[in-house]
N, C-alpha and C positions, 0 to 999 in steps of 0.2 A: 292590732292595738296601736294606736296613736299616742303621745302626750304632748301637748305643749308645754312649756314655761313662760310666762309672762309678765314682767316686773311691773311693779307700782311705780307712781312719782311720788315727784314733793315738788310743786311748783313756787317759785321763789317771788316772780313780778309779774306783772301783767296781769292775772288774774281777772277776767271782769270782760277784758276787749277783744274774747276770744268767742261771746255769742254774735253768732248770725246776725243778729240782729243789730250788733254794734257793729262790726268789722265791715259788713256791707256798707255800711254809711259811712262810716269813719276810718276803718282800719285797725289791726288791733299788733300787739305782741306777747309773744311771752318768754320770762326764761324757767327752764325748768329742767329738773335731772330725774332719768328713775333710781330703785337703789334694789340692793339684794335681796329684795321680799317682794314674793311671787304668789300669781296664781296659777294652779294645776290644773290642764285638762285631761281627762283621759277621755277616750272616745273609740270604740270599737262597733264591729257589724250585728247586731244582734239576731242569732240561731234564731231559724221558725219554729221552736219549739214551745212556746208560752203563750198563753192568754194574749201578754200585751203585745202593743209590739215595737213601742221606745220605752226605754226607762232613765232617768233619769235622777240622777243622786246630789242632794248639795247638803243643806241643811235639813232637809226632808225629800222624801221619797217618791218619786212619781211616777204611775206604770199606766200608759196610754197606748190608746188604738191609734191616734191621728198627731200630727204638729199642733193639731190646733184646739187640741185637748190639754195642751201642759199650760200650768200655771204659772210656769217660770218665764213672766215678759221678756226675757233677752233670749231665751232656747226655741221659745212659740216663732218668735220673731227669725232669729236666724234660719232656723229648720225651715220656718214656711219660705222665707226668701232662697233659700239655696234647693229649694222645692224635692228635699227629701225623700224618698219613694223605700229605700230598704230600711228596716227596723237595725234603731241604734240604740246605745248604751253610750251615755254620757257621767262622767264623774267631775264634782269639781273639789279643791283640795285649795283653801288659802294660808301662806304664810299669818296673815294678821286679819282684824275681822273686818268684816264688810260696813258701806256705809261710815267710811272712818275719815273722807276726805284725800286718802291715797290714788283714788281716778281706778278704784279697784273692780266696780261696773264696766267701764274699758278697758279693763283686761280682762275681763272673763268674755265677754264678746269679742274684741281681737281675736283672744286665746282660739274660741270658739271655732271661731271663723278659720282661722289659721288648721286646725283640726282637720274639718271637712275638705279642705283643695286637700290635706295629705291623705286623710281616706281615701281618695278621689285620685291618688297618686298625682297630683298637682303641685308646681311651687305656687307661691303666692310673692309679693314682691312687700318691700314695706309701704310702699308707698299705697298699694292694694287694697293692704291690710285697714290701714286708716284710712281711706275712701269711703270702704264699704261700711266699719264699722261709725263711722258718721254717718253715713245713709241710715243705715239700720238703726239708731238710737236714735237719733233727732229726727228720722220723716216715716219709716215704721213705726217705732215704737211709741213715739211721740212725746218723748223726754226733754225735759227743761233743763238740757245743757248743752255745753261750748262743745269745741272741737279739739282742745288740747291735749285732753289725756288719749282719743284713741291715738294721735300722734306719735306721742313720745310713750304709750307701753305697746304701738307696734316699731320705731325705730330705735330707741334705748337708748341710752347714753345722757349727755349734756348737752341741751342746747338751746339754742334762740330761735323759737319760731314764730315766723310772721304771718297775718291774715290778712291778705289782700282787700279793695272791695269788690273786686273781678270774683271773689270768691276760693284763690289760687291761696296753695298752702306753701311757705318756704322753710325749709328746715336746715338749719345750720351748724353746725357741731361749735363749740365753744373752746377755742384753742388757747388752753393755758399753760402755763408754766408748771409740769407735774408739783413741783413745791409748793409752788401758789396754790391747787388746790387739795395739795394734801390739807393745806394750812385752814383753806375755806372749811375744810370737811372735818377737821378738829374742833371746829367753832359750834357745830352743829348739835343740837339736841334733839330728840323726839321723842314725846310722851301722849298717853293714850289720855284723854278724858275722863274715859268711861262713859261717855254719850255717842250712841249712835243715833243719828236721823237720817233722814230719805232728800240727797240731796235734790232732786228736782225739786221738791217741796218748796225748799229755800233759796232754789236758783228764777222760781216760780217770782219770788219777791222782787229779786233783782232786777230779773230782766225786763217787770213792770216798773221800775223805777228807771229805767235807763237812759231816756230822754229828760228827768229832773236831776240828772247825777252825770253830766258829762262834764263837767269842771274836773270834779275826781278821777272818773276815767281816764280825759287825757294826762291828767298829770300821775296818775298809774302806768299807765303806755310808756311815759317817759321818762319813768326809772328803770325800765327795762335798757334804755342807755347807759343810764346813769350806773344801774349795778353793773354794766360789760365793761363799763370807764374803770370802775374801780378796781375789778376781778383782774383786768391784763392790762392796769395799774401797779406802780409800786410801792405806791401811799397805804397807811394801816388798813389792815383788815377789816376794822371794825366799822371804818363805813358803811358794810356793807352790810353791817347788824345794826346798826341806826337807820337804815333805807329801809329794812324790814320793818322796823320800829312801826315810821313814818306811813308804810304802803297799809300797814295794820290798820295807823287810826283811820286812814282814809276806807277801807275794805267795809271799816266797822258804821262806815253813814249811807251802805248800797242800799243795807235795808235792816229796819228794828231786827231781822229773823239771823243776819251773821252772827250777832253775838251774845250771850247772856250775862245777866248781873254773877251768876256764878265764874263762868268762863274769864270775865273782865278781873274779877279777884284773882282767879287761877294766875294770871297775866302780871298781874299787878305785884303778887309774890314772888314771879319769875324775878320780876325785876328787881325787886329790892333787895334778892338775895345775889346778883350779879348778874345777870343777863344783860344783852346789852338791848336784843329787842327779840322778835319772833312773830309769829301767826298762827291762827287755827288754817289749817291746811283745807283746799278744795272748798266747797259753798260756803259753810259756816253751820252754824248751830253746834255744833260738837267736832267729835272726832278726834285725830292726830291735833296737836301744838308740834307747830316747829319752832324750839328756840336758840337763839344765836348767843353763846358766849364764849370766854376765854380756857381754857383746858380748865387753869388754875382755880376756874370758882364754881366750876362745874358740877362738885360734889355737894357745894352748899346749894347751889339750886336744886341737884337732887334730893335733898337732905328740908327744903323746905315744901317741896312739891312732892314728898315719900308716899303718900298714897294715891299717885299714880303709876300707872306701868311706864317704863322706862326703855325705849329700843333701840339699842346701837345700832348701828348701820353703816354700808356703804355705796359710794356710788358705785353704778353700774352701768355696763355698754350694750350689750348684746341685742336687748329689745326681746321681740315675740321669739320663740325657736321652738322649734321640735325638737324634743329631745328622747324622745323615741319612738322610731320609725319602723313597725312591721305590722304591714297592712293584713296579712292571713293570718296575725294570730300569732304564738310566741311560739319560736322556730328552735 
């Protein structure tokens, strides 16, 4: 039996300059942290004992002859790519739900992935990890997204990552003042919607817009300065929740599908109750809101947004990991 753990992000800037299709041309950044909510693989050798001869468990149940019988596009995909041959058992297990704008898709393919080199008694490297799992999503699967989240939920932590147009990934750790970002990380809120959608859908829109929207883009690219200025600056905090403000409206002209007239009110009450700014996190349409305010008024923003789910959190380093390791079976 194998499991991985796999954290989620929250990506904070950049957002947008991390597809292909932008970063080859222009270049892109991002900054972005994961936090303490995971997803679960478990993964073990499946006995020849049964009918099938993978099964597979998430939100529904799949008991198949072949890889290329599972319905689940990121299992069909990996399995057929890492060309499978012994019957598996796969589980997966998420802290928060799917579809939610947390890069939770690249962590269950990371996860995935990370799984099999240890069934295979394999390390894998981080760098590997995210390689493969952009391979597999954007030229496999043939999904309508960026390259950030398999990044940072296979290396973990805080950090600044650049996309070259070489195609070359740089990945930075963001060295702060533990104070400073204890302080960032008090500011912070996250609340659920209660809308899920299918982010390629809506990243569908953007990336056809990309070429009428690169004013925005680059000056999305160049608050990803702008927020490192401020971060391992000693000026208030709170710029750095007026830059979310800002990256918002701009996020919200990629395309009509980021945002709704509901979402926009959702927004709009954050604000008035004290926030100082925030985002729907990952494509858009739903999902998580990140919003940035002061401890002190924290309660009224929750108090005006109370019928949503509310999820504290913290940051996190680790990234992908195995976190249990016995390939025969439990000893």
């Amino acid at each position: 039996m194998i499991i991985t753990r796999t954290p989620f992000r929250i990506s904070f800037f950049g957002g947008g300059t991390d597809y292909p299709d932008w970063y080859t041309n222009h270049g892109g950044s991002v900054l972005a942290t994961t936090i303490d909510k995971y997803c679960y693989i478990s993964c073990r050798r499946l006995p020849p004992f049964f009918e099938h001869k993978h099964r597979i468990v998430y939100s529904r149940i799949e008991n198949v002859a072949s890889p290329r019988d599972i319905e689940h596009p990121a299992v069909r995909a990996v399995l057929t790519w890492a060309n499978v041959v012994d019957g598996i058992e796969i589980h997966h297990d998420g802290d928060l739900p799917a579809r939610s704008g947390l890069g939770s898709s690249s962590s269950f393919t990371v996860g995935l992935i990370h799984a099999l080199y240890a069934l295979r008694g394999q390390m894998a490297s981080k760098e590997m990890l995210a390689q493969q799992a952009i391979e597999i999503e954007q030229n496999v699967i043939g999904e309508n997204v960026g390259s950030q989240d398999q990044v940072s939920a296979s290396y973990g932590g805080f950090n600044r990552i650049d996309f070259s147009r070489s195609g070359s990934i740089d990945v930075s750790p963001m060295v702060l003042h533990p104070e400073r970002q204890r302080d960032l990380q008090s500011h912070l809120m996250l609340c659920f919607t209660g809308i899920s959608r299918i982010a390629s859908e809506v990243a569908k829109s953007k990336i056809a817009n990309l070429n009428k929207r690169q004013d925005e883009l680059k000056r999305m690219h160049r608050m990803v300065d702008e927020a490192t200025n401020i971060l391992q600056g000693s000026g208030p905090i709170d710029e750095f929740g007026k830059l979310l403000d800002e990256s918002w409206q701009y996020k919200r002209q990629l395309s009509d599908r980021v945002s709704t007239p509901d979402i926009d009110d959702l927004y709009e009450a954050a604000r008035s109750a004290g926030a100082t700014g925030g985002k729907l996190l990952g494509a858009g349409g739903g999902g998580f809101m990140l919003l940035f305010a002061r401890p002190e008024r924290q309660e009224a923003v929750r108090n005006r947004l109370n019928r949503l789910v509310h999820v504290p959190f913290q940051f996190e380093t680790a990234g992908s990991r195995v976190v249990l390791y016995q390939p025969h079976g439990f000893e």
